[in-house]
mmCIF file of the N, C-alpha and C atoms, coordinates in Angstrom:
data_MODEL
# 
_entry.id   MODEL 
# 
loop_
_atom_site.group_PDB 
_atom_site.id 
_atom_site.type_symbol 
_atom_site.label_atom_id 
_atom_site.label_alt_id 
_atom_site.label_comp_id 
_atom_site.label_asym_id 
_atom_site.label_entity_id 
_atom_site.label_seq_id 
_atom_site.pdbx_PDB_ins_code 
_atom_site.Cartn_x 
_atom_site.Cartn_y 
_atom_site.Cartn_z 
_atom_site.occupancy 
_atom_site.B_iso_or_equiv 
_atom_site.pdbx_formal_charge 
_atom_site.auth_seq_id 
_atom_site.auth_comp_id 
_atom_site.auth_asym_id 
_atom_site.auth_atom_id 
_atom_site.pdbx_PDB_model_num 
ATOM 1   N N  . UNK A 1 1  ? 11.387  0.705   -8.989  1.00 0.00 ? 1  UNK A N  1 
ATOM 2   C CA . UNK A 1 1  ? 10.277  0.421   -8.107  1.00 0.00 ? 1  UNK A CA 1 
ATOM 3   C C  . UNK A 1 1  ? 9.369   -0.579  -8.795  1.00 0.00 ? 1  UNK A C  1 
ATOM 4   N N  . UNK A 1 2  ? 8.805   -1.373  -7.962  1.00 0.00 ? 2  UNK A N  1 
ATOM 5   C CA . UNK A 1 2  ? 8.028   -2.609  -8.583  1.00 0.00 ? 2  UNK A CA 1 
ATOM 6   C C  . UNK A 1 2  ? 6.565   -2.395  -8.226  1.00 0.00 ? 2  UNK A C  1 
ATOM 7   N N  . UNK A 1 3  ? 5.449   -1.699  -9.238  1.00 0.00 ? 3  UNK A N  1 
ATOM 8   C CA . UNK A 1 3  ? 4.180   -1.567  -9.254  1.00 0.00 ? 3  UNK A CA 1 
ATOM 9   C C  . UNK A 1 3  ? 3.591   -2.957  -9.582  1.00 0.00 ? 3  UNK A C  1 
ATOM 10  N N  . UNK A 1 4  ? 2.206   -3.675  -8.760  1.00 0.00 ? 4  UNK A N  1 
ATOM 11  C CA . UNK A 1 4  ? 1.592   -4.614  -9.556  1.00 0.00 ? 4  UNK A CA 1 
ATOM 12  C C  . UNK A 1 4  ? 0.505   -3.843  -9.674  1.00 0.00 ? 4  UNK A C  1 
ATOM 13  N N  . UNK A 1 5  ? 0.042   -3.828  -10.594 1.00 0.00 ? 5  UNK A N  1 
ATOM 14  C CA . UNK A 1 5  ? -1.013  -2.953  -10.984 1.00 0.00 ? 5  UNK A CA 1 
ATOM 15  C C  . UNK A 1 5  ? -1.844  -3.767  -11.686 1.00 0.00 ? 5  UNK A C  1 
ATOM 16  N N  . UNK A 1 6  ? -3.502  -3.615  -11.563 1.00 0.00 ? 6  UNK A N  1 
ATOM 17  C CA . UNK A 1 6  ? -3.993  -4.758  -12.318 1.00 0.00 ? 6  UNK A CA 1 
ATOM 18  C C  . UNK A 1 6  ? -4.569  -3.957  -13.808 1.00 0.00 ? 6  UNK A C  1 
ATOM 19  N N  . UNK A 1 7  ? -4.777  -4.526  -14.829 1.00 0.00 ? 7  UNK A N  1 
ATOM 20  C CA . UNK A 1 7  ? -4.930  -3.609  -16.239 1.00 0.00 ? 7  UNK A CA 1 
ATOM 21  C C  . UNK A 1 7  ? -6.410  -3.013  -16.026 1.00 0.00 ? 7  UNK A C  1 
ATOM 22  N N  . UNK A 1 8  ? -7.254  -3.210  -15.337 1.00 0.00 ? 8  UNK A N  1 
ATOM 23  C CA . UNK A 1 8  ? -8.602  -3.103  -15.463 1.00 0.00 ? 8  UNK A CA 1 
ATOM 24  C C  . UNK A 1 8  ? -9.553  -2.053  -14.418 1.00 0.00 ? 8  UNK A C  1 
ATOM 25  N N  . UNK A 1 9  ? -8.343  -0.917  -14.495 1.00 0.00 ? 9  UNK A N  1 
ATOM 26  C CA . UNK A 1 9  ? -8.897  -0.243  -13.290 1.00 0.00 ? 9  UNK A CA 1 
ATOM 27  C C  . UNK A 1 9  ? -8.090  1.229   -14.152 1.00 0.00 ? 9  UNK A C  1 
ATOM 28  N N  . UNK A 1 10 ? -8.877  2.362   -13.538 1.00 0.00 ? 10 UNK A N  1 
ATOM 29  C CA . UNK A 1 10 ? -9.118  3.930   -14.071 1.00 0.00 ? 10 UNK A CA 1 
ATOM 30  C C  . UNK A 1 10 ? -8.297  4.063   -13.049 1.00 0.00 ? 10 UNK A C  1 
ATOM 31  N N  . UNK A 1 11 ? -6.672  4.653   -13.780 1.00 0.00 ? 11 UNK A N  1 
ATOM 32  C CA . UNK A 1 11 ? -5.847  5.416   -12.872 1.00 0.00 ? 11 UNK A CA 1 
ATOM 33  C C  . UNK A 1 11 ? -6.156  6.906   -12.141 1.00 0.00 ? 11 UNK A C  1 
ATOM 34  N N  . UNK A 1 12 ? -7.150  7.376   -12.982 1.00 0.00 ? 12 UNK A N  1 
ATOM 35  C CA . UNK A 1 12 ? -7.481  9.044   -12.077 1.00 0.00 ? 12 UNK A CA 1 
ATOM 36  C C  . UNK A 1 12 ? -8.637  8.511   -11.195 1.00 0.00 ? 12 UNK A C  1 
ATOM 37  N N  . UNK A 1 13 ? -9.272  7.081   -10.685 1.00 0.00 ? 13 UNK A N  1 
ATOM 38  C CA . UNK A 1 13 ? -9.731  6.465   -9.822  1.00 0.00 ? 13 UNK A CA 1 
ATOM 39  C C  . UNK A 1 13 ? -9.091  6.169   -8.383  1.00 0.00 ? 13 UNK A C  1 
ATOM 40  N N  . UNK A 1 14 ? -8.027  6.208   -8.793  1.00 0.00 ? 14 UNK A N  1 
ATOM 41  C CA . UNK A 1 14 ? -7.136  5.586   -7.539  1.00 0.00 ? 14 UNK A CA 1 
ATOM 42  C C  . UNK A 1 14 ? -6.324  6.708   -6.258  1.00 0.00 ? 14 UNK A C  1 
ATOM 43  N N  . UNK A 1 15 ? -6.942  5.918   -5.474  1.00 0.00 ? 15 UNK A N  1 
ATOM 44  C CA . UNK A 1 15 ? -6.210  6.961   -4.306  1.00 0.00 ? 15 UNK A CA 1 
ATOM 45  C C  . UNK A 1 15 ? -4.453  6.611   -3.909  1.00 0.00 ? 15 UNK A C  1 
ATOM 46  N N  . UNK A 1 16 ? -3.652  7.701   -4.583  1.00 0.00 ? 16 UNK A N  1 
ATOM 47  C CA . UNK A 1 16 ? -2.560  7.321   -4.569  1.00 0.00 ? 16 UNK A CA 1 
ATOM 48  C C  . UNK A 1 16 ? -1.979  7.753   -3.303  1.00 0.00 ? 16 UNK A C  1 
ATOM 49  N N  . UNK A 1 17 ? -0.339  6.672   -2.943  1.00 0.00 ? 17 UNK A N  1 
ATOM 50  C CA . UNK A 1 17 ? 0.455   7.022   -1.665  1.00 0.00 ? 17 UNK A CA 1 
ATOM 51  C C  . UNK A 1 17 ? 1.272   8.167   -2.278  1.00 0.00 ? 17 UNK A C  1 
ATOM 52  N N  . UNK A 1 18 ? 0.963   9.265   -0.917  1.00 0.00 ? 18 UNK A N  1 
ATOM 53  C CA . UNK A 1 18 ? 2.439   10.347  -0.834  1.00 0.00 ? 18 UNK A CA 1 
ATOM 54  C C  . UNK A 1 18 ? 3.528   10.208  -1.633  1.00 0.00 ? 18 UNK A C  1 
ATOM 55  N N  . UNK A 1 19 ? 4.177   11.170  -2.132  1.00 0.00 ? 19 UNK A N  1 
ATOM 56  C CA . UNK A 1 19 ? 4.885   10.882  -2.504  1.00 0.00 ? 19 UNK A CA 1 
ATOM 57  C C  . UNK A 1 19 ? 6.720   10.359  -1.401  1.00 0.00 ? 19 UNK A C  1 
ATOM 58  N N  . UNK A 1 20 ? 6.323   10.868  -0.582  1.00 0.00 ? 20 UNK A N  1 
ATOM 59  C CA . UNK A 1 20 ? 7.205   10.915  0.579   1.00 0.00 ? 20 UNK A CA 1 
ATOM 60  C C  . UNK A 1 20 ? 7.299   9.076   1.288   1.00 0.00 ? 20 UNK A C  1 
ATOM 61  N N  . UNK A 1 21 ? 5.813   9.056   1.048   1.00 0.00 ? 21 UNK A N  1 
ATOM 62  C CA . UNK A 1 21 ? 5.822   7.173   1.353   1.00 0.00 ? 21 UNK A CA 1 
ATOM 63  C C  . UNK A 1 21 ? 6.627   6.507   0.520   1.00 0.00 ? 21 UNK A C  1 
ATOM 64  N N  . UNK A 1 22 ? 6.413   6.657   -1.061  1.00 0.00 ? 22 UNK A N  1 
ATOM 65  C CA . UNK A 1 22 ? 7.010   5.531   -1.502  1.00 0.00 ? 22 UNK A CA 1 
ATOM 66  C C  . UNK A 1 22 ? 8.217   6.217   -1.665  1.00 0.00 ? 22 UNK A C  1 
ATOM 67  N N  . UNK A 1 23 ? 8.892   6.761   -1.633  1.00 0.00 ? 23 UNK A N  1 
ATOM 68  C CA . UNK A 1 23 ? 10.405  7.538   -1.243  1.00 0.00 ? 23 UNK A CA 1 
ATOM 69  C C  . UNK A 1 23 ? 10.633  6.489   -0.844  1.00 0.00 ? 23 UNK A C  1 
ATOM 70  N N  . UNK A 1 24 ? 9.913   6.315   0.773   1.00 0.00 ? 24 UNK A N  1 
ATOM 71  C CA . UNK A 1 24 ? 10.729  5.429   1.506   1.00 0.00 ? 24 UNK A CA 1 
ATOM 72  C C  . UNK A 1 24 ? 10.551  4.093   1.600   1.00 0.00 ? 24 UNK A C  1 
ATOM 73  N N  . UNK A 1 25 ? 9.508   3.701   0.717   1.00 0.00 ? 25 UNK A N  1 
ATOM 74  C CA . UNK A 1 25 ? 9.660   1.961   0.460   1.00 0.00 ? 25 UNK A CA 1 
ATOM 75  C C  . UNK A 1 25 ? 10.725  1.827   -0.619  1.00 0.00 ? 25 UNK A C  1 
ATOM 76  N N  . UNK A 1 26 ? 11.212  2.984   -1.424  1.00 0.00 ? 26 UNK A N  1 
ATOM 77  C CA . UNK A 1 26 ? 12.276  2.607   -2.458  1.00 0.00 ? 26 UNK A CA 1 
ATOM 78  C C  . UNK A 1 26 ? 13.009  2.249   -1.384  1.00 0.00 ? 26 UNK A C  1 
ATOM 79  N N  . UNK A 1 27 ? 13.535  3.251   -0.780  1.00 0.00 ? 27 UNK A N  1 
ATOM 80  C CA . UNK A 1 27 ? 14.776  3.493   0.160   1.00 0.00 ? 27 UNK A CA 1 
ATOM 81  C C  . UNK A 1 27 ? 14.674  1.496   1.004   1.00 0.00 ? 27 UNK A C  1 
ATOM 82  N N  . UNK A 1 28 ? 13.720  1.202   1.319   1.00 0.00 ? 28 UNK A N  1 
ATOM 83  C CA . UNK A 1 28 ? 13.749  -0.175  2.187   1.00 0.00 ? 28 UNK A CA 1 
ATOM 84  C C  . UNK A 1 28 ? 13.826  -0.924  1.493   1.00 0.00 ? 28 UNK A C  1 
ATOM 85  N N  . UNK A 1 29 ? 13.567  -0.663  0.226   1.00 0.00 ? 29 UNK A N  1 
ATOM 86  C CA . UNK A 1 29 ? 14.173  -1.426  -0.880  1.00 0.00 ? 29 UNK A CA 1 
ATOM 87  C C  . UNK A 1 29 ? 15.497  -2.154  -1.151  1.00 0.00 ? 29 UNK A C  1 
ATOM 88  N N  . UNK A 1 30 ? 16.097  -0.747  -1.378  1.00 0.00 ? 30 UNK A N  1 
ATOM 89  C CA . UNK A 1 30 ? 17.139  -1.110  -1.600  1.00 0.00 ? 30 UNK A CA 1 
ATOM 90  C C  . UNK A 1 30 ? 17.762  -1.756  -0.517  1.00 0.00 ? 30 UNK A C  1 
ATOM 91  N N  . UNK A 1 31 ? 17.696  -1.623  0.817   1.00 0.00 ? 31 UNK A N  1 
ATOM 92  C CA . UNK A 1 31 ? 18.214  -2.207  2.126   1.00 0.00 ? 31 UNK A CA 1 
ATOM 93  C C  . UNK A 1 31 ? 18.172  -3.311  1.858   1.00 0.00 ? 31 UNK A C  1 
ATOM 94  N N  . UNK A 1 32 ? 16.425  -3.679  1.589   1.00 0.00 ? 32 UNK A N  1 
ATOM 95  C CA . UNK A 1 32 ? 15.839  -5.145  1.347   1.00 0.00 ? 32 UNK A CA 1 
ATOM 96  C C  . UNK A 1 32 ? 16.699  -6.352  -0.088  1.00 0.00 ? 32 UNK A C  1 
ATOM 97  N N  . UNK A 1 33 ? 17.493  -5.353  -0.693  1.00 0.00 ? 33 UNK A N  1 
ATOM 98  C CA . UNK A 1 33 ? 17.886  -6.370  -1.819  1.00 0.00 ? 33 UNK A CA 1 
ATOM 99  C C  . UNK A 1 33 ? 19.572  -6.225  -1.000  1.00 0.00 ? 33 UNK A C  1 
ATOM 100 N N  . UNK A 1 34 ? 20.152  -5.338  -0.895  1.00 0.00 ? 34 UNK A N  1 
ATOM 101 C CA . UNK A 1 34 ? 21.223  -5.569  -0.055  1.00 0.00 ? 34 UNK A CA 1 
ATOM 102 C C  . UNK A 1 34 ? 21.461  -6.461  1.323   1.00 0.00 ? 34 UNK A C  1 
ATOM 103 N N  . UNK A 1 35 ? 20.417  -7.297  1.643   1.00 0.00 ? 35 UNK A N  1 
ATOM 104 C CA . UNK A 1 35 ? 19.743  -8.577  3.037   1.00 0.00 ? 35 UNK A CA 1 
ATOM 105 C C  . UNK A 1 35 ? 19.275  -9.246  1.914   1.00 0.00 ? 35 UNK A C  1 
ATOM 106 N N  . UNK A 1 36 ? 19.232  -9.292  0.458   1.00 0.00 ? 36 UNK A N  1 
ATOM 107 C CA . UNK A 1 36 ? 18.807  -10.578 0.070   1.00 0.00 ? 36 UNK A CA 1 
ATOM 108 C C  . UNK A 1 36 ? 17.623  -11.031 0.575   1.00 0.00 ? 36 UNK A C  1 
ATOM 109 N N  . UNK A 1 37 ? 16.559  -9.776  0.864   1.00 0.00 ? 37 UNK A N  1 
ATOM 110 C CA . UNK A 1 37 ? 15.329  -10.132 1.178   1.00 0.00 ? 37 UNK A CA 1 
ATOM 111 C C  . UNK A 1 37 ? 14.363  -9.629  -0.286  1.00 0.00 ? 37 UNK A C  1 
ATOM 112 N N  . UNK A 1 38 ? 12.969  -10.198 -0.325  1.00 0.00 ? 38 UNK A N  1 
ATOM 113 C CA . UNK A 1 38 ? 12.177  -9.609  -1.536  1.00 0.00 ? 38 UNK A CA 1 
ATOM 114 C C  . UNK A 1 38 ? 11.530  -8.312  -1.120  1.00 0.00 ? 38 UNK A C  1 
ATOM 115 N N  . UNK A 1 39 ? 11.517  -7.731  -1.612  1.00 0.00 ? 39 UNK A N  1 
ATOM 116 C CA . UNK A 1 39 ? 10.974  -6.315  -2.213  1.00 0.00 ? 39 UNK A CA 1 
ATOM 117 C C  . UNK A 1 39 ? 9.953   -6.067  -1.170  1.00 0.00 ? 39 UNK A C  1 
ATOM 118 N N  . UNK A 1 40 ? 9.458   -4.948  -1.113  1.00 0.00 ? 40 UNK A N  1 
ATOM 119 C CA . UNK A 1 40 ? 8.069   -4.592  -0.828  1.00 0.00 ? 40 UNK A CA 1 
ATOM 120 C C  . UNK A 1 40 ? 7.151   -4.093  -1.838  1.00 0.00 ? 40 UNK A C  1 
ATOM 121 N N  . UNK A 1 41 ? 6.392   -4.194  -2.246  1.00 0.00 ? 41 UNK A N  1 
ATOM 122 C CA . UNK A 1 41 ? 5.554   -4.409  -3.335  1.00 0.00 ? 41 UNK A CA 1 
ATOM 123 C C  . UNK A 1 41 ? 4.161   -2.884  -3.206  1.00 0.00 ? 41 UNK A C  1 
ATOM 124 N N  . UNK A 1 42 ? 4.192   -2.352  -4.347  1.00 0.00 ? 42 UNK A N  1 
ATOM 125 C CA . UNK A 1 42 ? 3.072   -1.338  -4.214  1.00 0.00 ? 42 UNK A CA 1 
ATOM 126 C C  . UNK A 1 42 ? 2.079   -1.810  -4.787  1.00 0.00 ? 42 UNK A C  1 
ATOM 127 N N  . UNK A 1 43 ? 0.837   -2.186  -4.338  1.00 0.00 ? 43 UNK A N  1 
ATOM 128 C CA . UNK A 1 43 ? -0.695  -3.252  -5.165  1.00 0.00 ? 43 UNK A CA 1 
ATOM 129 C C  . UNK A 1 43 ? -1.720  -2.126  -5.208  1.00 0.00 ? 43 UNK A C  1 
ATOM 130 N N  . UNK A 1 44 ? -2.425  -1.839  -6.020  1.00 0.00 ? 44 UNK A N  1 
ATOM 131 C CA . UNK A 1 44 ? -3.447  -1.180  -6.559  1.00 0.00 ? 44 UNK A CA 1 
ATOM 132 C C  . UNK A 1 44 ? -4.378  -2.309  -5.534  1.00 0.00 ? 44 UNK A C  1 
ATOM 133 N N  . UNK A 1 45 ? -5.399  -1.987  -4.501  1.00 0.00 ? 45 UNK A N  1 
ATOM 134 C CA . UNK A 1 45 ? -5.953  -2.916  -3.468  1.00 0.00 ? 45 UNK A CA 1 
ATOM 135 C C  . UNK A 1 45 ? -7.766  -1.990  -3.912  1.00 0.00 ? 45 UNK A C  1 
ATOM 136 N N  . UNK A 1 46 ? -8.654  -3.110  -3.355  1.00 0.00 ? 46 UNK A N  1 
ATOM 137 C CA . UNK A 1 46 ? -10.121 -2.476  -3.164  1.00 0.00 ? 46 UNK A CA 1 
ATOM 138 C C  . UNK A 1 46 ? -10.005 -2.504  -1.741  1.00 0.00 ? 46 UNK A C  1 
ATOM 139 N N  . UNK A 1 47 ? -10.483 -1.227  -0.876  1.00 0.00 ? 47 UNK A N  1 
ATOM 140 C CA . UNK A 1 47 ? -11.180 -1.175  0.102   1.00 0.00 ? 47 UNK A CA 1 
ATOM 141 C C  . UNK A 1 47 ? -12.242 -2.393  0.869   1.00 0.00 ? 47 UNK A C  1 
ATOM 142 N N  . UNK A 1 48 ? -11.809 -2.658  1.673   1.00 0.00 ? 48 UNK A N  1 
ATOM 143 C CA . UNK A 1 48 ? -12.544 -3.917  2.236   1.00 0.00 ? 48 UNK A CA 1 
ATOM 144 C C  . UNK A 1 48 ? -13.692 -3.319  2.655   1.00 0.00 ? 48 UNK A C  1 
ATOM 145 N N  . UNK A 1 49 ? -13.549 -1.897  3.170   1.00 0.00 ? 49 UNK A N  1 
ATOM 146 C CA . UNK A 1 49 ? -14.770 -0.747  3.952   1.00 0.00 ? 49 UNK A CA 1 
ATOM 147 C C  . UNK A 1 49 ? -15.419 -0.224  3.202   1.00 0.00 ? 49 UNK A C  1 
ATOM 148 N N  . UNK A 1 50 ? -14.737 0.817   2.595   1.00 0.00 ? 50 UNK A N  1 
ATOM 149 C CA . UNK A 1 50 ? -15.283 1.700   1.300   1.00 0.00 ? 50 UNK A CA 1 
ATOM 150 C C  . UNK A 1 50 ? -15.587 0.949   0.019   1.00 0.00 ? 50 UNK A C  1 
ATOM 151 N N  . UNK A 1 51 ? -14.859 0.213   -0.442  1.00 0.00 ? 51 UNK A N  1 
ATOM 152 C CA . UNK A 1 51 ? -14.595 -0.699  -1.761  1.00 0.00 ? 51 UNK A CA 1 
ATOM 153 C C  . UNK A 1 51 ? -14.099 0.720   -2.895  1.00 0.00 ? 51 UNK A C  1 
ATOM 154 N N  . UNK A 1 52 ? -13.301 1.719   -2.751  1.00 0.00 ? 52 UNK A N  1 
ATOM 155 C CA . UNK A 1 52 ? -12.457 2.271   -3.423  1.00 0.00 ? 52 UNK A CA 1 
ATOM 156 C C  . UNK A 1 52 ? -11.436 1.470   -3.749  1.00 0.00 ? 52 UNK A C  1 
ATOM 157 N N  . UNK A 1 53 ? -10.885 2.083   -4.983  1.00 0.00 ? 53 UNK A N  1 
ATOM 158 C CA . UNK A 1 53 ? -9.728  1.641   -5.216  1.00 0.00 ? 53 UNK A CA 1 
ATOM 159 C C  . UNK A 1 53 ? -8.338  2.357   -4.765  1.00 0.00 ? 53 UNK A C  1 
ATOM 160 N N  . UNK A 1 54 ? -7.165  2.259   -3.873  1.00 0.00 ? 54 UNK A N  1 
ATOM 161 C CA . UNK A 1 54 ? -6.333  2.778   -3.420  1.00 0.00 ? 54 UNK A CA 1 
ATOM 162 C C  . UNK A 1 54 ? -4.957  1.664   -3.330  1.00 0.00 ? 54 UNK A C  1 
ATOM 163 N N  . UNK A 1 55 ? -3.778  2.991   -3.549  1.00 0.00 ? 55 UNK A N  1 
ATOM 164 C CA . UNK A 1 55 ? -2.838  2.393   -3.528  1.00 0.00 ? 55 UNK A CA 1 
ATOM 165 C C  . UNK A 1 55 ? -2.142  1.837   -1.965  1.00 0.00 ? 55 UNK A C  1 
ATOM 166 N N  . UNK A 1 56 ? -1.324  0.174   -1.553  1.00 0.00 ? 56 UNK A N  1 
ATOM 167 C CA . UNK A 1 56 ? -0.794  -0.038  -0.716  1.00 0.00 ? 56 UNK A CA 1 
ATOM 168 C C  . UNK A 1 56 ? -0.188  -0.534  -0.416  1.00 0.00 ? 56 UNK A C  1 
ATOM 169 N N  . UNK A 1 57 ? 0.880   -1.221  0.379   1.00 0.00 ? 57 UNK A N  1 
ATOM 170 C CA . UNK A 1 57 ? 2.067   -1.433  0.828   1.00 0.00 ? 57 UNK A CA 1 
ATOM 171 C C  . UNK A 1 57 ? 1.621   -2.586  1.619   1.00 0.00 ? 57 UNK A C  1 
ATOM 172 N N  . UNK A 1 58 ? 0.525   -3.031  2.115   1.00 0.00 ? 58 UNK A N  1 
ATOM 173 C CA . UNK A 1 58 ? -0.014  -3.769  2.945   1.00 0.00 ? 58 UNK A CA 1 
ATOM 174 C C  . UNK A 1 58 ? -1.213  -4.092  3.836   1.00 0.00 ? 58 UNK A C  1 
ATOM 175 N N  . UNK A 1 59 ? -1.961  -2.677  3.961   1.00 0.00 ? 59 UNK A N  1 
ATOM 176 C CA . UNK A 1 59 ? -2.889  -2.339  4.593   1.00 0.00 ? 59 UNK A CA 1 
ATOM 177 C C  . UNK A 1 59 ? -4.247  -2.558  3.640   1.00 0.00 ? 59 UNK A C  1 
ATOM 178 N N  . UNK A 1 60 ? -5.262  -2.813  3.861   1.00 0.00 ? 60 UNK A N  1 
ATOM 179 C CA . UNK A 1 60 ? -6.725  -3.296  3.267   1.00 0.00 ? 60 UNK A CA 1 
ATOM 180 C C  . UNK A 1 60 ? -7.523  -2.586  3.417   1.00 0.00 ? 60 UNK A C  1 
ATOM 181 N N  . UNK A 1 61 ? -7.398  -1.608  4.182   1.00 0.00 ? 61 UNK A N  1 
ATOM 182 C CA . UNK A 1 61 ? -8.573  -0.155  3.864   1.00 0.00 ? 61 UNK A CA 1 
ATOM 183 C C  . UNK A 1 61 ? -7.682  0.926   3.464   1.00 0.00 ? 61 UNK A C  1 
ATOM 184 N N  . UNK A 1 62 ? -8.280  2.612   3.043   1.00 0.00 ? 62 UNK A N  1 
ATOM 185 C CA . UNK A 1 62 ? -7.603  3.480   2.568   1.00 0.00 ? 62 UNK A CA 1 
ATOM 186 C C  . UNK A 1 62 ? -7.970  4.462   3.579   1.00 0.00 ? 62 UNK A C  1 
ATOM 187 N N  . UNK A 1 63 ? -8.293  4.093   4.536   1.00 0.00 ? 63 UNK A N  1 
ATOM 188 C CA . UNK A 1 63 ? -8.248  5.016   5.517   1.00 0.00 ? 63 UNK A CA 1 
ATOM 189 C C  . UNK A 1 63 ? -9.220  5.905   5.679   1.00 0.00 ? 63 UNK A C  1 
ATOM 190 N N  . UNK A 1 64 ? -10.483 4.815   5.044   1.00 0.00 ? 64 UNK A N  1 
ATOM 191 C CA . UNK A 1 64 ? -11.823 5.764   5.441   1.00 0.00 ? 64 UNK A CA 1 
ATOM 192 C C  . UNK A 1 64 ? -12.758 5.757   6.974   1.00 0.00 ? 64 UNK A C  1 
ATOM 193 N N  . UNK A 1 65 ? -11.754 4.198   7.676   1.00 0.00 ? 65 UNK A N  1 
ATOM 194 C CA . UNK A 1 65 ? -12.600 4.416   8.709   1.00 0.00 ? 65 UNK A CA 1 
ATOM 195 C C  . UNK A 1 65 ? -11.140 4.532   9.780   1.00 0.00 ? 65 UNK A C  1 
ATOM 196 N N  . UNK A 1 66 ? -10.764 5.745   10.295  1.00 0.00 ? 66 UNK A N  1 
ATOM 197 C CA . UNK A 1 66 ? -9.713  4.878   11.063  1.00 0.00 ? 66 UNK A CA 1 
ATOM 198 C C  . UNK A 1 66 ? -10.259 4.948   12.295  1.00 0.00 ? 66 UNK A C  1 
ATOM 199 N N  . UNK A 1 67 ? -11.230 5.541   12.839  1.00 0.00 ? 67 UNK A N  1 
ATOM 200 C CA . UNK A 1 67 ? -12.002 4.985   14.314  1.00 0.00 ? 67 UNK A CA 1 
ATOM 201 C C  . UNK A 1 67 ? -11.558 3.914   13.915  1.00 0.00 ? 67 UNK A C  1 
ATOM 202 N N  . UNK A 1 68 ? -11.904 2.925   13.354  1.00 0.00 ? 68 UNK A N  1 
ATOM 203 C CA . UNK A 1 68 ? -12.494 1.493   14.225  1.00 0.00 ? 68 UNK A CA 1 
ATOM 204 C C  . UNK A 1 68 ? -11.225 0.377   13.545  1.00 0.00 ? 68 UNK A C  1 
ATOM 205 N N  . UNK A 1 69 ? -10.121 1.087   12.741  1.00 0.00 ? 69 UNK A N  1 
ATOM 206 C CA . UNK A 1 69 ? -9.106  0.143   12.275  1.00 0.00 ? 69 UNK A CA 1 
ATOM 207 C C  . UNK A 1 69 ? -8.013  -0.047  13.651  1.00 0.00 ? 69 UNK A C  1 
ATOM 208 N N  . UNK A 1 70 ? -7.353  -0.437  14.003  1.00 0.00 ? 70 UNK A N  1 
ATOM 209 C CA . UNK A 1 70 ? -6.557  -0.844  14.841  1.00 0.00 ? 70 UNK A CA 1 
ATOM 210 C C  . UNK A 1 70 ? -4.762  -0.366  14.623  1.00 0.00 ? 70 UNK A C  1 
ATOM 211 N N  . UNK A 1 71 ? -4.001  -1.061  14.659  1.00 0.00 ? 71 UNK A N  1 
ATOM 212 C CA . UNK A 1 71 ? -2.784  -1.347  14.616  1.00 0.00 ? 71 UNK A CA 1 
ATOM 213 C C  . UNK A 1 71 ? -2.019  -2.166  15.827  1.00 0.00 ? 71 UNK A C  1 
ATOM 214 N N  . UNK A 1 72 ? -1.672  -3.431  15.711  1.00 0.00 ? 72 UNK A N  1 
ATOM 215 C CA . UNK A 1 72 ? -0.333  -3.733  16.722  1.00 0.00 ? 72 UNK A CA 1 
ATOM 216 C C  . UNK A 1 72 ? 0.404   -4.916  16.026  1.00 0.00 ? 72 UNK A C  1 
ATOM 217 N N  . UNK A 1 73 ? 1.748   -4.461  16.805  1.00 0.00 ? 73 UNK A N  1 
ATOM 218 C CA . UNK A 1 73 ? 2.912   -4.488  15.681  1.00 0.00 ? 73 UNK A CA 1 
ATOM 219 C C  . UNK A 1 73 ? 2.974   -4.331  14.704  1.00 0.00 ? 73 UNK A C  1 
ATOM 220 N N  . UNK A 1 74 ? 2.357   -3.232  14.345  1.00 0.00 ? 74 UNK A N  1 
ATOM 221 C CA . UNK A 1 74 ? 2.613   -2.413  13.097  1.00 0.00 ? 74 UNK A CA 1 
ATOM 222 C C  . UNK A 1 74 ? 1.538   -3.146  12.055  1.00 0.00 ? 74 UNK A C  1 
ATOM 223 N N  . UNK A 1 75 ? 0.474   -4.339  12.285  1.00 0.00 ? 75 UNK A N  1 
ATOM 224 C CA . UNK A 1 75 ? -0.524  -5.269  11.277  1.00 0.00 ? 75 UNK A CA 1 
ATOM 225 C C  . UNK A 1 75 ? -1.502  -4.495  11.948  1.00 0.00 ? 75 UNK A C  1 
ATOM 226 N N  . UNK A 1 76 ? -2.614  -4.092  10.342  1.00 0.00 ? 76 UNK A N  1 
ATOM 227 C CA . UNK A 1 76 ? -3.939  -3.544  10.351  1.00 0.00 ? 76 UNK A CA 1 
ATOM 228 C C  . UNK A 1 76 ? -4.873  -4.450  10.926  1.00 0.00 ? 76 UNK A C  1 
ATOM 229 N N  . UNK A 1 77 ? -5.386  -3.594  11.965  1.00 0.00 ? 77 UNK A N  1 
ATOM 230 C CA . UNK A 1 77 ? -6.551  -4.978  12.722  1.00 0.00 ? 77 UNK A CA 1 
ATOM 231 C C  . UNK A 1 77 ? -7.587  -4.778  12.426  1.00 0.00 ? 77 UNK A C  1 
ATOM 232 N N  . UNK A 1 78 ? -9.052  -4.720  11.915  1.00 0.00 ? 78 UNK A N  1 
ATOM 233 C CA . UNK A 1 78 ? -10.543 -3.984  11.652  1.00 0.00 ? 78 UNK A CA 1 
ATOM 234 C C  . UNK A 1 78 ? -10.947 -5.126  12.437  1.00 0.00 ? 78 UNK A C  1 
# 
């Protein structure tokens, strides 16, 4: 699994993904290198809302506001 993690941040700070999530970004992983596509990537992200630090796959908040976050086709809308 491919963490980017930045050096300058308190790991018992961070709001980590399920363990059941990244299960399954391994799992699309591997799909993803068998299609000769790149990876999906796990980024240590700041909260655009909260400004926590949390782990993600793509999304820019950690899910402190989801009233007012969105979703279509599957991209976070605020």
């Amino acid at each position: 699994m491919n963490l980017d993690l930045p050096k300058d941040y308190q790991s018992n700070k961070v709001k980590r993904l399920p363990p059941s999530v990244v299960k399954d970004i391994e799992l699309k992983n591997h799909a993803r290198r068998l299609a000769n596509l790149s990876p999906i990537r796990i980024k240590v992200r700041t909260c655009i809302s909260c400004g926590t630090l949390f782990e993600s796959a793509g999304n820019r908040t950690c899910g402190c506001n989801t009233r007012s976050t969105g979703y279509i086709a599957g991209r976070e809308i605020i």
